[in-house]
Jmol script that loads the backbone (N, CA, C; Angstrom):
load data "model"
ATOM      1  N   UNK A   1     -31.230 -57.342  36.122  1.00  0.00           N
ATOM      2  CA  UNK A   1     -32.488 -58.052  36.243  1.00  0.00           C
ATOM      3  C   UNK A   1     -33.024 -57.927  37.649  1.00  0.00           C
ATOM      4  N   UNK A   2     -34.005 -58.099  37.679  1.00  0.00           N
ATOM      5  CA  UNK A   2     -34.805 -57.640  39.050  1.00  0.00           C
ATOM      6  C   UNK A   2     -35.462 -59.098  39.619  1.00  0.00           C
ATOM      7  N   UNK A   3     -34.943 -59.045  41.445  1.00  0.00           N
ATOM      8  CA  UNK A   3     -35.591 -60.543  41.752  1.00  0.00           C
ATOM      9  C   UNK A   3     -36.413 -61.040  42.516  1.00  0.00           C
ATOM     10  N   UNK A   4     -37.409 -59.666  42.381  1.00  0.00           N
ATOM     11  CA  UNK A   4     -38.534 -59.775  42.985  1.00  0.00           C
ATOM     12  C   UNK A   4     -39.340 -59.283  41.730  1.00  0.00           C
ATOM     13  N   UNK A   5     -41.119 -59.768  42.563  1.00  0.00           N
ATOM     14  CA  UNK A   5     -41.644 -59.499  40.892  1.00  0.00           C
ATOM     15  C   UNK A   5     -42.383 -58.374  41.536  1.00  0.00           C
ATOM     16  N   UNK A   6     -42.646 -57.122  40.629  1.00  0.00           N
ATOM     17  CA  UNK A   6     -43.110 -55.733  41.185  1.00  0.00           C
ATOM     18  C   UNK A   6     -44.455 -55.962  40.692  1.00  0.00           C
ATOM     19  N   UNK A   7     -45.619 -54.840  40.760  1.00  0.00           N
ATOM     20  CA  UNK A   7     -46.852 -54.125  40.681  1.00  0.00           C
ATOM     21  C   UNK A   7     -47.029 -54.914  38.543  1.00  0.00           C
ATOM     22  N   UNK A   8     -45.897 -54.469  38.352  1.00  0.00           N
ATOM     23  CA  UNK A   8     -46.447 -54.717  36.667  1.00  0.00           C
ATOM     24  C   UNK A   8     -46.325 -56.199  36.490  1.00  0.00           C
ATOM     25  N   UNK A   9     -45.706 -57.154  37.258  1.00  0.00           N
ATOM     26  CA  UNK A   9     -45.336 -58.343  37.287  1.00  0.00           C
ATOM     27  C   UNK A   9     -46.620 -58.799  37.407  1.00  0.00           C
ATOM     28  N   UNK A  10     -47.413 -58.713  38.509  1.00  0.00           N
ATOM     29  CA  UNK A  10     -48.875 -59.109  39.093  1.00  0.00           C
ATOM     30  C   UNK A  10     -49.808 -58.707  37.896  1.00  0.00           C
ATOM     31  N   UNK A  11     -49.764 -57.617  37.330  1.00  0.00           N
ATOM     32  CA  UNK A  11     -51.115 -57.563  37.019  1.00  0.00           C
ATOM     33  C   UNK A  11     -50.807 -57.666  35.340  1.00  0.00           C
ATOM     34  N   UNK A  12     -49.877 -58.730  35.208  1.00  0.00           N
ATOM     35  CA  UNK A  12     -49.478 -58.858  33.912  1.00  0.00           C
ATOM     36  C   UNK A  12     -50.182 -60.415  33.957  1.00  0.00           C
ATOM     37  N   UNK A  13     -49.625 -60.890  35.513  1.00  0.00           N
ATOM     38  CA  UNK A  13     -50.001 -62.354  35.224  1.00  0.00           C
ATOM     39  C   UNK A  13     -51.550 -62.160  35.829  1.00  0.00           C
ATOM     40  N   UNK A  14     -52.043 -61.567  36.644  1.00  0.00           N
ATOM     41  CA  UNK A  14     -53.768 -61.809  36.546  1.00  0.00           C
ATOM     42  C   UNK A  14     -54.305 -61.258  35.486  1.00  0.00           C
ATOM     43  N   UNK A  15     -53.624 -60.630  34.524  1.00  0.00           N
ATOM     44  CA  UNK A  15     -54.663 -60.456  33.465  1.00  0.00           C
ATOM     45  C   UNK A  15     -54.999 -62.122  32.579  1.00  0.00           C
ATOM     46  N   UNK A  16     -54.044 -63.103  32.702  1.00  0.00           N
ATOM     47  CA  UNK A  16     -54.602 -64.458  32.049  1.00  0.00           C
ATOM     48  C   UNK A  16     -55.601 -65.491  32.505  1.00  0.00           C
ATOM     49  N   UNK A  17     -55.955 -64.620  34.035  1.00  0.00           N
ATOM     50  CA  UNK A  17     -56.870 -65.163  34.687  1.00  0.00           C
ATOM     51  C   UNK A  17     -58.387 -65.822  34.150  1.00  0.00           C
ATOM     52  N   UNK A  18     -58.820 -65.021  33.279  1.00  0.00           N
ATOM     53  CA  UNK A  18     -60.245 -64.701  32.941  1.00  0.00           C
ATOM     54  C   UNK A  18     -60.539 -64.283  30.981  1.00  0.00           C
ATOM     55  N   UNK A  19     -59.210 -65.370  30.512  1.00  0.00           N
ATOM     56  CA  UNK A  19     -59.215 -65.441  29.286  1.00  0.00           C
ATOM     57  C   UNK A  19     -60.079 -66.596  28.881  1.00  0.00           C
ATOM     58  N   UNK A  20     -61.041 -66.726  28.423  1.00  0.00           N
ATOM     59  CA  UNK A  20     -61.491 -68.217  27.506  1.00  0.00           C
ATOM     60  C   UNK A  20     -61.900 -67.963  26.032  1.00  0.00           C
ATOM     61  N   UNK A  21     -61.454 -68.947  25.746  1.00  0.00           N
ATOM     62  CA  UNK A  21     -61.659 -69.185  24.302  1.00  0.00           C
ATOM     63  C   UNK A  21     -62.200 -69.879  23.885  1.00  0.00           C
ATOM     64  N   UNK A  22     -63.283 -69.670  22.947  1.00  0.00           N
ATOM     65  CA  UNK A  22     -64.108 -70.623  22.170  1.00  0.00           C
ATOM     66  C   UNK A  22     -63.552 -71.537  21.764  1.00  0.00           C
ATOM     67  N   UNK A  23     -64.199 -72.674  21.293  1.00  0.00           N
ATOM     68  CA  UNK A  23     -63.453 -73.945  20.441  1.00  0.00           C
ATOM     69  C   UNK A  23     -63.817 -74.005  18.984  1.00  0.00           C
ATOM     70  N   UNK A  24     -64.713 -72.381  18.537  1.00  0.00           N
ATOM     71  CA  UNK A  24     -64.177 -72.214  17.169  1.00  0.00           C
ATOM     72  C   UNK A  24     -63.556 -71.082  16.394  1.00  0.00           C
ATOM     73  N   UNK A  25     -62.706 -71.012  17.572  1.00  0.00           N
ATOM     74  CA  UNK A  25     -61.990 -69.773  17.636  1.00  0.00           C
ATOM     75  C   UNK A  25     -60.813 -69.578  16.314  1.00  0.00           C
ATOM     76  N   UNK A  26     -60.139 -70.762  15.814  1.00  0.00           N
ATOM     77  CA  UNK A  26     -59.427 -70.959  15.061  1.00  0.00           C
ATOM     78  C   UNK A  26     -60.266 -70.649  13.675  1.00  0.00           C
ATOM     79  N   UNK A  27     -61.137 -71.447  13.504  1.00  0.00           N
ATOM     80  CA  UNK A  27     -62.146 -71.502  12.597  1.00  0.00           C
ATOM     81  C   UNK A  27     -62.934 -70.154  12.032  1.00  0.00           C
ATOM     82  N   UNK A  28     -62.771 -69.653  12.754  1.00  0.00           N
ATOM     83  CA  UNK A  28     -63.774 -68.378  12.641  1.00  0.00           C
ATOM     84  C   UNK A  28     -62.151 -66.971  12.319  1.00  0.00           C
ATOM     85  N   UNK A  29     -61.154 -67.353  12.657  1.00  0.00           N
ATOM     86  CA  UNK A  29     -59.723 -66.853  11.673  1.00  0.00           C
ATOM     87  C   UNK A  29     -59.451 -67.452  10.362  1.00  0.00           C
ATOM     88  N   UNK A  30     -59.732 -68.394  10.656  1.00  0.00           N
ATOM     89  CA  UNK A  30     -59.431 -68.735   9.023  1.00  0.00           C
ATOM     90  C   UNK A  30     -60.344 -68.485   8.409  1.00  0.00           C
ATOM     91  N   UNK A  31     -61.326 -68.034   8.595  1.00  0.00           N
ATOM     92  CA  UNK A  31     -62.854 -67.781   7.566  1.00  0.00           C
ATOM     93  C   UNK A  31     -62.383 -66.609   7.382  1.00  0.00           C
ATOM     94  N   UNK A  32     -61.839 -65.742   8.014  1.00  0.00           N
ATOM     95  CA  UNK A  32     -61.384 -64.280   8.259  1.00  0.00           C
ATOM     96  C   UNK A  32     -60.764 -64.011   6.982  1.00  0.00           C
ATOM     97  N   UNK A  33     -59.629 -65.145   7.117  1.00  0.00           N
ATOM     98  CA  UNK A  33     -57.848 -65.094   6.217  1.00  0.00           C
ATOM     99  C   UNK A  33     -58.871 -65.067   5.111  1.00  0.00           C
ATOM    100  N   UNK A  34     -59.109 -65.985   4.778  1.00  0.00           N
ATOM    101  CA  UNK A  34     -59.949 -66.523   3.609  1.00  0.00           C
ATOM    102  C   UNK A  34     -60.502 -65.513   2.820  1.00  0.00           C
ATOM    103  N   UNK A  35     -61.443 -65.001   3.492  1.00  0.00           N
ATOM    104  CA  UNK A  35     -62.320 -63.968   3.159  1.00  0.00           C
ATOM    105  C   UNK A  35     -61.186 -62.667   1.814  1.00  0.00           C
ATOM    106  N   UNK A  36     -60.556 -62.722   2.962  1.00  0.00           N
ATOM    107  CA  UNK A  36     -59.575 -61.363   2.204  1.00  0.00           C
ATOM    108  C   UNK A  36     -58.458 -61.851   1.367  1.00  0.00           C
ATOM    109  N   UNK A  37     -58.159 -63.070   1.322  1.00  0.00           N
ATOM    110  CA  UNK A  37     -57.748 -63.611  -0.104  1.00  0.00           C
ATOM    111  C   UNK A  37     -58.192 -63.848  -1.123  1.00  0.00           C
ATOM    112  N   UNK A  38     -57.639 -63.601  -2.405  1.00  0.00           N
ATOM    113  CA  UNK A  38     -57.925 -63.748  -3.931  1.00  0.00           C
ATOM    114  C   UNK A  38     -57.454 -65.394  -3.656  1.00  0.00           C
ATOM    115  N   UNK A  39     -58.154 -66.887  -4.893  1.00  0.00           N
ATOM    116  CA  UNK A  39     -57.898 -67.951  -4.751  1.00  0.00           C
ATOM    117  C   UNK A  39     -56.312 -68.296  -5.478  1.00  0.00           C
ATOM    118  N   UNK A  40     -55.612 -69.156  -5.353  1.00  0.00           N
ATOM    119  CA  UNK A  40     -54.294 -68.738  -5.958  1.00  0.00           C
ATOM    120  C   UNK A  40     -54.416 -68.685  -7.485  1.00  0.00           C
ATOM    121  N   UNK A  41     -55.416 -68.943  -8.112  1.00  0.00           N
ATOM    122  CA  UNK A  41     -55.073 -69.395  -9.310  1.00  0.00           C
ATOM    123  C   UNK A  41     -55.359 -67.713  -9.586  1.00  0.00           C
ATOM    124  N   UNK A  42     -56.387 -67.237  -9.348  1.00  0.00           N
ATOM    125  CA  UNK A  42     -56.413 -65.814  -9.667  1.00  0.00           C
ATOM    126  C   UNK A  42     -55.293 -64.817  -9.338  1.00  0.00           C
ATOM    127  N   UNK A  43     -54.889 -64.480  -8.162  1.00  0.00           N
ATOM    128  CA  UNK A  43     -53.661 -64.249  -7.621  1.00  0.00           C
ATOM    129  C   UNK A  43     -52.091 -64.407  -8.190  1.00  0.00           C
ATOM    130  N   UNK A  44     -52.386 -65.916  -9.183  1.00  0.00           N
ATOM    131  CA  UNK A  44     -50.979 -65.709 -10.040  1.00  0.00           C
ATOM    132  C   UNK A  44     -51.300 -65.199 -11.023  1.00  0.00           C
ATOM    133  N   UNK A  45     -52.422 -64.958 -11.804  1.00  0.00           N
ATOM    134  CA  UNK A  45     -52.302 -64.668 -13.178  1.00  0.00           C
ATOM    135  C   UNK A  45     -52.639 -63.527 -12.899  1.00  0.00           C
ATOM    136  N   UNK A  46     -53.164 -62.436 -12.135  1.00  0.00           N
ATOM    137  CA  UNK A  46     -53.005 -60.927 -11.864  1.00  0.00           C
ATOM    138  C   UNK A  46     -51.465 -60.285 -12.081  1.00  0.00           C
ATOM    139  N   UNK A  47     -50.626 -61.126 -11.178  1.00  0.00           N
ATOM    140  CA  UNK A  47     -49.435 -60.132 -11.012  1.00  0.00           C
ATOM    141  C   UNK A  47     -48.991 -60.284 -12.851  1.00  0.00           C
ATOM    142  N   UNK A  48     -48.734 -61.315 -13.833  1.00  0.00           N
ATOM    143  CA  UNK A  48     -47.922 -61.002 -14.788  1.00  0.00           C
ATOM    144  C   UNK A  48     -48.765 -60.467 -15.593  1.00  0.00           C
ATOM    145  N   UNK A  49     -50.436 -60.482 -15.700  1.00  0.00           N
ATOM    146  CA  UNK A  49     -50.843 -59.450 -16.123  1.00  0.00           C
ATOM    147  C   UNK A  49     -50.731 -58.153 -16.124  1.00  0.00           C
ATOM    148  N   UNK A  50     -50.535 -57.412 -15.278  1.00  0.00           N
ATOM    149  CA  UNK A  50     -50.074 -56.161 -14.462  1.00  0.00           C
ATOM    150  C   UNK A  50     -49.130 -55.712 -15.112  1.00  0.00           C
ATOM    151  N   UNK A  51     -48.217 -56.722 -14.849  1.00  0.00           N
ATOM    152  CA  UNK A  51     -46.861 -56.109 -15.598  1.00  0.00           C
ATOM    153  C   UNK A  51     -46.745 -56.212 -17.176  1.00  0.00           C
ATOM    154  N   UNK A  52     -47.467 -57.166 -17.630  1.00  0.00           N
ATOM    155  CA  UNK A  52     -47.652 -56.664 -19.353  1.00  0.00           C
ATOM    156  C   UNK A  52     -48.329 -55.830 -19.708  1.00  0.00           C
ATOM    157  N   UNK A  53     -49.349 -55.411 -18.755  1.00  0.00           N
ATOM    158  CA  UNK A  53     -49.736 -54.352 -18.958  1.00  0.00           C
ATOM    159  C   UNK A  53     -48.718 -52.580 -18.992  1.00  0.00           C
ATOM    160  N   UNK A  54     -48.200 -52.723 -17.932  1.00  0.00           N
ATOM    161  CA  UNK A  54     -47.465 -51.695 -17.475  1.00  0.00           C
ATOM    162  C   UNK A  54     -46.565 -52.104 -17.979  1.00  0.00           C
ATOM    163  N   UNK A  55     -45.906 -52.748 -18.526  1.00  0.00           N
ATOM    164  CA  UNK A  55     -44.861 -52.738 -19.956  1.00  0.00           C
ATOM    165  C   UNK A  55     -45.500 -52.062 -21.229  1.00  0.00           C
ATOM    166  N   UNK A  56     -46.639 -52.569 -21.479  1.00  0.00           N
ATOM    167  CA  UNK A  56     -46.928 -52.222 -22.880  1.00  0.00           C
ATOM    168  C   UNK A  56     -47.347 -50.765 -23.096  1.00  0.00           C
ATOM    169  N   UNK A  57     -47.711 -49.822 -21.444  1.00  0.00           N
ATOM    170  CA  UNK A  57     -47.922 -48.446 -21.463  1.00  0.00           C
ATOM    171  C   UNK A  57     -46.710 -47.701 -21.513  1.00  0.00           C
ATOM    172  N   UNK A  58     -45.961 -48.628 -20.597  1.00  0.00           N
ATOM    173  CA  UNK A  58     -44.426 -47.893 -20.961  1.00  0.00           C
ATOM    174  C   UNK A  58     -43.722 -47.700 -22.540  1.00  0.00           C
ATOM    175  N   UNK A  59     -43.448 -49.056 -22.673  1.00  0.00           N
ATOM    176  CA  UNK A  59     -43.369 -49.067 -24.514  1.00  0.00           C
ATOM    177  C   UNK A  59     -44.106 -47.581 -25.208  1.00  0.00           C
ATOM    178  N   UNK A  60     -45.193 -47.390 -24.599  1.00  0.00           N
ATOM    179  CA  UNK A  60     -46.378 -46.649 -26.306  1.00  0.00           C
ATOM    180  C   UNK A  60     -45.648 -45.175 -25.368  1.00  0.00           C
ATOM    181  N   UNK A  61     -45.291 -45.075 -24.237  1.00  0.00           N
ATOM    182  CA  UNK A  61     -45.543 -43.736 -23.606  1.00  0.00           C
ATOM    183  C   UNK A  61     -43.784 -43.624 -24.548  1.00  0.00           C
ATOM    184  N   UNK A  62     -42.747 -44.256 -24.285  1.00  0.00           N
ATOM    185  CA  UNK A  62     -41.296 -44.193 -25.064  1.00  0.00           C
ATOM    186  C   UNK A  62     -41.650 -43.651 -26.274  1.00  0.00           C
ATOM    187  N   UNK A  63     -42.150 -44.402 -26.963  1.00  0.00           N
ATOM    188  CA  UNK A  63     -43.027 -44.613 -28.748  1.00  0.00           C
ATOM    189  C   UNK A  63     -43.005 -43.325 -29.040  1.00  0.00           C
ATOM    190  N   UNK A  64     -44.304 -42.311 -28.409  1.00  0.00           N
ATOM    191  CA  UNK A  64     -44.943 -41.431 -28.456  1.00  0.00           C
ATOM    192  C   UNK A  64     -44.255 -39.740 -28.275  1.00  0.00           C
ATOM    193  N   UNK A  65     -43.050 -40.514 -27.620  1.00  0.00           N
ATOM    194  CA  UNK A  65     -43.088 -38.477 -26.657  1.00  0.00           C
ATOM    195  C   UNK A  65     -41.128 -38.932 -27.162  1.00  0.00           C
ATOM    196  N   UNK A  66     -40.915 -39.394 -28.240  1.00  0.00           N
ATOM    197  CA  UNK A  66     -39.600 -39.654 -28.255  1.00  0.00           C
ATOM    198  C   UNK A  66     -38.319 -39.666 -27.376  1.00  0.00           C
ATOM    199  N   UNK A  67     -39.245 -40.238 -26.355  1.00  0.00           N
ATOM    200  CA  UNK A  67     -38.338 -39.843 -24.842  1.00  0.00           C
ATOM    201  C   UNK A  67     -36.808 -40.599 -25.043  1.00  0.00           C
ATOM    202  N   UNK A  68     -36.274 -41.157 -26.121  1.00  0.00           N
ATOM    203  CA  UNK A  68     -35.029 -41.407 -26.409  1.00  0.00           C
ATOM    204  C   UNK A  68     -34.026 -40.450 -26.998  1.00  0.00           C
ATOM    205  N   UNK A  69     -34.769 -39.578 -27.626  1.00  0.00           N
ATOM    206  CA  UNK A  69     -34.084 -38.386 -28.359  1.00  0.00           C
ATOM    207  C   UNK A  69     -33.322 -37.327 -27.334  1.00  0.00           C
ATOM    208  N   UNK A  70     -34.158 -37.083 -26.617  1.00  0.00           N
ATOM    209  CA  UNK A  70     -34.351 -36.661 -25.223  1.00  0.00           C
ATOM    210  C   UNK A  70     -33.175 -37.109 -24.704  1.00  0.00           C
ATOM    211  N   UNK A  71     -33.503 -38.291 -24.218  1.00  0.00           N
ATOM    212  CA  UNK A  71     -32.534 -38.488 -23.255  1.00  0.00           C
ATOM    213  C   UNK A  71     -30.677 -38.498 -24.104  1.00  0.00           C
ATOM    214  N   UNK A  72     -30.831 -38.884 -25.108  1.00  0.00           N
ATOM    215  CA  UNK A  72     -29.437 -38.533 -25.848  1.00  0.00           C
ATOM    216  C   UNK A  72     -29.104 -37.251 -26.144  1.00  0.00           C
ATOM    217  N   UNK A  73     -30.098 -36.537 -26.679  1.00  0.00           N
ATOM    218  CA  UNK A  73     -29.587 -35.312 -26.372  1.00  0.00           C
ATOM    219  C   UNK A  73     -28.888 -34.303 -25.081  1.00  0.00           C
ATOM    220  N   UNK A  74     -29.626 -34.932 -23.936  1.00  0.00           N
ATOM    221  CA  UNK A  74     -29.279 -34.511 -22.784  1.00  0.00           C
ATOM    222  C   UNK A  74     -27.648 -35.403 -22.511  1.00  0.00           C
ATOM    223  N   UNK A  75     -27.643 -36.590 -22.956  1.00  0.00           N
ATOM    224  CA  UNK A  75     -26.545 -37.006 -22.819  1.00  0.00           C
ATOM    225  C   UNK A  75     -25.357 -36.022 -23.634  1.00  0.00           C
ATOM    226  N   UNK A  76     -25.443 -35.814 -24.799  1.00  0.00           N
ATOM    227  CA  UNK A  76     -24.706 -35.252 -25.521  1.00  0.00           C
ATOM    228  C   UNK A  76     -24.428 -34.141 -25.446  1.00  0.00           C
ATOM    229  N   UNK A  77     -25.058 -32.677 -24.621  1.00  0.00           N
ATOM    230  CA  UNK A  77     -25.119 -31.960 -23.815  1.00  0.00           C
ATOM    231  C   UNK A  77     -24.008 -32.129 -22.325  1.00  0.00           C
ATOM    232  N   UNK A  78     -24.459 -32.939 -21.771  1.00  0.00           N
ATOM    233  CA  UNK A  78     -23.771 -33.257 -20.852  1.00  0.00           C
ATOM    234  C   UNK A  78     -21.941 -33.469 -21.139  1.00  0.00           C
ATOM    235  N   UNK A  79     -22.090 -34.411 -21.669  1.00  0.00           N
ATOM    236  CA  UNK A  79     -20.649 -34.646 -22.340  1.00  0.00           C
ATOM    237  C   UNK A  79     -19.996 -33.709 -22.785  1.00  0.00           C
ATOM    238  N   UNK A  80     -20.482 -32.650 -23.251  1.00  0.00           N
ATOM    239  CA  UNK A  80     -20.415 -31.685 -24.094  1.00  0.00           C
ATOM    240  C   UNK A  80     -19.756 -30.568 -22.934  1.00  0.00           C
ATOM    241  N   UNK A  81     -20.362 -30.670 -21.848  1.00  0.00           N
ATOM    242  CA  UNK A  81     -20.322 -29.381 -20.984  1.00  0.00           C
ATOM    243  C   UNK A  81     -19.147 -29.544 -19.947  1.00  0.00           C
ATOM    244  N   UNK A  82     -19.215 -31.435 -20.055  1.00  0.00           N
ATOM    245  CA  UNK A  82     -17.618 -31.980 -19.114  1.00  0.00           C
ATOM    246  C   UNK A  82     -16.403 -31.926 -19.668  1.00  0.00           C
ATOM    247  N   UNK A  83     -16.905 -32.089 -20.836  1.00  0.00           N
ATOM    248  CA  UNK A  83     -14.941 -31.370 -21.856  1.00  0.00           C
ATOM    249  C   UNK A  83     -14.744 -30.195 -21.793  1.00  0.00           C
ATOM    250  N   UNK A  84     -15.246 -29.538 -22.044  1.00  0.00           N
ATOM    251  CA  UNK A  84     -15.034 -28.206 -22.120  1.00  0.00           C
ATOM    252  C   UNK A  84     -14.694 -27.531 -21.039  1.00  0.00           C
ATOM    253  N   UNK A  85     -15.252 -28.212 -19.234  1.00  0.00           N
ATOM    254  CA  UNK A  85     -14.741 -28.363 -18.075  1.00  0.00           C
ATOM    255  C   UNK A  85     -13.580 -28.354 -17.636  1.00  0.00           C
ATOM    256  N   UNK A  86     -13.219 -29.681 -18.607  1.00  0.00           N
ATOM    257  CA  UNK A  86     -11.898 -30.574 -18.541  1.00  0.00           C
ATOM    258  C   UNK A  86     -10.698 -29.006 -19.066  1.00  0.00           C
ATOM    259  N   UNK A  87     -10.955 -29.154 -20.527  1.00  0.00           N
ATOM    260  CA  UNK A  87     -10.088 -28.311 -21.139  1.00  0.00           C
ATOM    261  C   UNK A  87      -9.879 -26.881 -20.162  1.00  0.00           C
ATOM    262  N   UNK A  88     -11.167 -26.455 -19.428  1.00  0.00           N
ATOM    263  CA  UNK A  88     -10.883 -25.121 -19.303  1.00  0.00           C
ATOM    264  C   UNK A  88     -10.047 -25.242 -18.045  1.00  0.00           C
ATOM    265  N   UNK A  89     -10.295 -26.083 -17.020  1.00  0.00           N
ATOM    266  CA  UNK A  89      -9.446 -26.685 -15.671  1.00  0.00           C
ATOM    267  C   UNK A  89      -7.861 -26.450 -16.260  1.00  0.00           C
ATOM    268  N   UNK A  90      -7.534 -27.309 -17.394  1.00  0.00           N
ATOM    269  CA  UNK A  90      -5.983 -27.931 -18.041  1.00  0.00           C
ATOM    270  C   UNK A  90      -5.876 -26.676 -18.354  1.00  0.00           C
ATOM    271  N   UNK A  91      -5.741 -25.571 -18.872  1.00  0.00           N
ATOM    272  CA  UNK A  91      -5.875 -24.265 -19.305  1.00  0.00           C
ATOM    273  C   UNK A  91      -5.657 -23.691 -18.094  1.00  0.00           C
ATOM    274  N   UNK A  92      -5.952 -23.610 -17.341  1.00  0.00           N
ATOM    275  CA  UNK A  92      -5.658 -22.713 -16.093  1.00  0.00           C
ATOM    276  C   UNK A  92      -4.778 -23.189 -15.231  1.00  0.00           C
ATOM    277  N   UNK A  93      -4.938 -24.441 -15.300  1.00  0.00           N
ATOM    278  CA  UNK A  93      -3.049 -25.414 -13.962  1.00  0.00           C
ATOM    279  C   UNK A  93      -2.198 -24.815 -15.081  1.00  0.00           C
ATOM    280  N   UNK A  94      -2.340 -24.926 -16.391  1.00  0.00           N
ATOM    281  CA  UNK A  94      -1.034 -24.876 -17.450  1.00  0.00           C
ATOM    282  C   UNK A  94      -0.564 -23.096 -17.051  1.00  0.00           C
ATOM    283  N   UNK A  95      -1.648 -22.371 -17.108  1.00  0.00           N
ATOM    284  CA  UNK A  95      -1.311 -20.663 -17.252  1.00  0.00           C
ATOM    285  C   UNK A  95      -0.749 -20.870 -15.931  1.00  0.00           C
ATOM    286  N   UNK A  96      -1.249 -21.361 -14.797  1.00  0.00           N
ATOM    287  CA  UNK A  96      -0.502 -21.072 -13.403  1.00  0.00           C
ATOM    288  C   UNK A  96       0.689 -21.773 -13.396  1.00  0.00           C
ATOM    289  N   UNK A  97       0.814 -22.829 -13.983  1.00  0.00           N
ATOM    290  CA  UNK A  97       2.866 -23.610 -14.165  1.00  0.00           C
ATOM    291  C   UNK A  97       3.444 -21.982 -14.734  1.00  0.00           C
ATOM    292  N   UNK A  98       3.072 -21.495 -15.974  1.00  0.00           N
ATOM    293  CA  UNK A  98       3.748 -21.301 -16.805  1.00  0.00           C
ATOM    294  C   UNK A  98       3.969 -20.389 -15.915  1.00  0.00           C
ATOM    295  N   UNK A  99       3.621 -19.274 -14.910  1.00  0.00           N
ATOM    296  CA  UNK A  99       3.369 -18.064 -14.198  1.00  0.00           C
ATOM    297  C   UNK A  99       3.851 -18.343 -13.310  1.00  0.00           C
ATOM    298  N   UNK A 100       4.515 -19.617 -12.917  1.00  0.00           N
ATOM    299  CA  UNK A 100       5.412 -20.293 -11.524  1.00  0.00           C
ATOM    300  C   UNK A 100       6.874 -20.259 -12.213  1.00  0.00           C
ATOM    301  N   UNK A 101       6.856 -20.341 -13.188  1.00  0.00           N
ATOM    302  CA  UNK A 101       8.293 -20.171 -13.853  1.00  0.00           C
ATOM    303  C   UNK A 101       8.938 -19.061 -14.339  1.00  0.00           C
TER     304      UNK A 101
END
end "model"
wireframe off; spacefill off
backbone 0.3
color backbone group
């Protein structure tokens, strides 16, 4: 820490010299806030609208493009491609035991 006050010290504190503030300075922020807020009652019933909405597009978009078939098939695929992994791995430690003996 430093215990003298330097060049940025000074002209940190004369900059509060020649501040004034109105006395409806507060007033004229909150008209501000205000302004750019929705009232609450509107504000709550937006957000769960929104989302029933964007539920019910999700739902019809599932519905539509059988995106469940899909995804099980890809599951079943998958599964499909890790056994056969499995087996071919166990198949090859087994040929290399048997080729150690």
């Amino acid at each position: 820490m430093q215990n003298r006050r330097d060049d940025l010290d000074s002209i940190i504190i004369n900059s509060f010299e020649n501040v004034h503030v109105p006395d409806d300075y507060n007033e004229k922020l909150m008209k501000k806030l205000h302004k750019k807020q929705l009232p609450n009652s509107e504000r709550n019933t937006l957000i769960p609208s929104y989302a029933l909405i964007a539920a019910g597009l999700f739902s019809i978009f599932i519905n539509i493009t059988s995106i469940q078939v899909h995804i099980t098939k890809f599951e079943s695929r998958f599964l499909d491609k890790a056994i056969v992994t499995e087996l071919n791995q166990h198949s090859i430690i087994n040929f290399i035991k048997q080729l150690g003996e």
